[in-house]
Residue, then its C-alpha position, 0 to 999 in steps of 0.5 A: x686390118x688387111x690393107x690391099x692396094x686396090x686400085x691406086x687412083x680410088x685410095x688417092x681420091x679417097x685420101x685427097x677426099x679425106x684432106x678436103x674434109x679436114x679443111x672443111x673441119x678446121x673452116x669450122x674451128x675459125x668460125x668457132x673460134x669467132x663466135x667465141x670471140x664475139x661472145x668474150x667481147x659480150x662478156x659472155x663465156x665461151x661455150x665451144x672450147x670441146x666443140x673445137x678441140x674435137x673438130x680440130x683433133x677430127x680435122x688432124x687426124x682426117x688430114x693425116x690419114x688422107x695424106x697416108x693414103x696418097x702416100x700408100x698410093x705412091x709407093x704401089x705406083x713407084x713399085x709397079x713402075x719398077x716391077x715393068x722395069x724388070x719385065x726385059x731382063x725377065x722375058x731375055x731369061x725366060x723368067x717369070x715373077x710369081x708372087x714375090x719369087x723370081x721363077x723360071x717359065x715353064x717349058x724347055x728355054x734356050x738359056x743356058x742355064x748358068x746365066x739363066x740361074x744367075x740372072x734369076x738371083x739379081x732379078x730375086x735381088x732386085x724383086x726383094x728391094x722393091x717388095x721390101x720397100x712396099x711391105x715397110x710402107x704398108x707397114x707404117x700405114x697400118x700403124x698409123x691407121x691402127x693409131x688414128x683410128x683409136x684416136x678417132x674412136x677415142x674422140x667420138x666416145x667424149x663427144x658423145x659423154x659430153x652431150 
């Protein structure tokens, strides 16, 4: 799974889409749950316990991912703010960012170049804990995508051998 951070205001919309969704699914367990109520008191069984078991793992699971996202979308925006943080010290050095490395620009520079080499390894520093905290973050989420989804998968194959 390849999880870019695309643009941050789509990945928080579908997460909060996603958190809407959930309401709306455990909306439907209260209602299930009385109906069944209503059928106990008729003295009838209750037909609905895997009906609402299932929506309400469907309603958890669309609610966690929903949140991951958000959270996902925090952090790129947090690691931006932070990457423009460092934009003066790396103009002021005639440095540059490329990827994940802190490198000098090309061209002749009026730094001299020990202050230039040591700016360059605080900026690297600095870089390397941003990224580290983005690379954690997308790491966490790729699990719990990774989980849910088998979770999810899971709910759908018993939904479909119940009927």
């Amino acid at each position: 799974m390849s999880l870019s951070p695309g643009d941050p205001g789509s990945t928080s919309a579908l997460g909060g889409a996603l958190r809407t969704q959930a309401g709306r699914l455990a909306d439907l367990v209260v209602d299930l749950e009385a109906a069944a109520s209503r059928a106990a008191r008729g003295g009838h069984t209750d037909p609905t316990p895997r009906e609402r078991d299932l929506l309400t793992r469907a309603a958890t699971q669309l609610d966690r991912v929903g949140g991951l996202l958000q959270s996902w979308t925090t952090t790129v925006v947090e690691s931006a703010a932070r990457l423009r943080t460092l934009e003066p010290a790396l103009a002021r050095c005639d440095l540059v960012v490329e990827g994940h490395l802190v490198v000098e620009r090309s061209g002749p520079s009026r730094v001299e170049p020990g202050e230039r080499l040591a700016e360059r390894e605080r900026l690297q520093e600095l870089l390397n804990r941003v990224t580290a905290v983005r690379s954690r973050e997308l790491a966490g989420l790729r699990r719990e995508l990774e989980q849910s989804g088998a979770t999810l998968a899971a709910l759908s194959d018993r939904a479909r051998s119940s009927t």
